[in-house]
C-alpha positions in Angstrom: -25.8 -8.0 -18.1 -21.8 -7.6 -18.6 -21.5 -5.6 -15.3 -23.2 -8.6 -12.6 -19.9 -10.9 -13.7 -17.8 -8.2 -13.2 -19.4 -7.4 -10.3 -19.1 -10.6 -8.8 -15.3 -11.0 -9.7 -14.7 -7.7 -7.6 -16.4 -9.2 -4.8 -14.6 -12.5 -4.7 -11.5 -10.8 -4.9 -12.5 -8.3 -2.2 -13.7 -11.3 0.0 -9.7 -13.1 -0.8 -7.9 -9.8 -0.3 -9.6 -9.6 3.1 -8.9 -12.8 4.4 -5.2 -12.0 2.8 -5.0 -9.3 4.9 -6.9 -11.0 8.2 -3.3 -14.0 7.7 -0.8 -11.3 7.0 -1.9 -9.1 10.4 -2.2 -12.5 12.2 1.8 -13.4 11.0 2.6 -9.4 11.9 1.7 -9.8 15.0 3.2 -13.2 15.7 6.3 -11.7 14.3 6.9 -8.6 16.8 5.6 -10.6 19.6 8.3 -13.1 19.0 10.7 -10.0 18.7 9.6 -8.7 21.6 10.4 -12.0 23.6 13.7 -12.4 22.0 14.4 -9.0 22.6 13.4 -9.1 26.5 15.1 -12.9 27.0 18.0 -10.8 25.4 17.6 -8.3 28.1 17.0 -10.7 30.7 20.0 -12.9 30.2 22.4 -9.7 30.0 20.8 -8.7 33.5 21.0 -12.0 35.6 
């Protein structure tokens, strides 16, 4: 009987550390995209 609360702590946990980690790749990738822009505007304006 003590280990279904448990239980059901790890999962909600496990569900919020997954959606955690679904925002935090989202922002990583939004963040070296925009790098990668700024770095090839960079580029760009040093060529033209």
């Amino acid at each position: 009987m003590a280990s279904a609360p448990s239980l059901g702590k790890v999962y909600i946990i496990f569900i919020y550390t997954r959606k955690y980690t679904k925002l935090y790749e989202a922002a990583l990738v939004l963040a070296v995209t925009s790098l990668a822009a700024l770095l090839l505007g960079s580029l760009l304006k040093v060529e033209a």
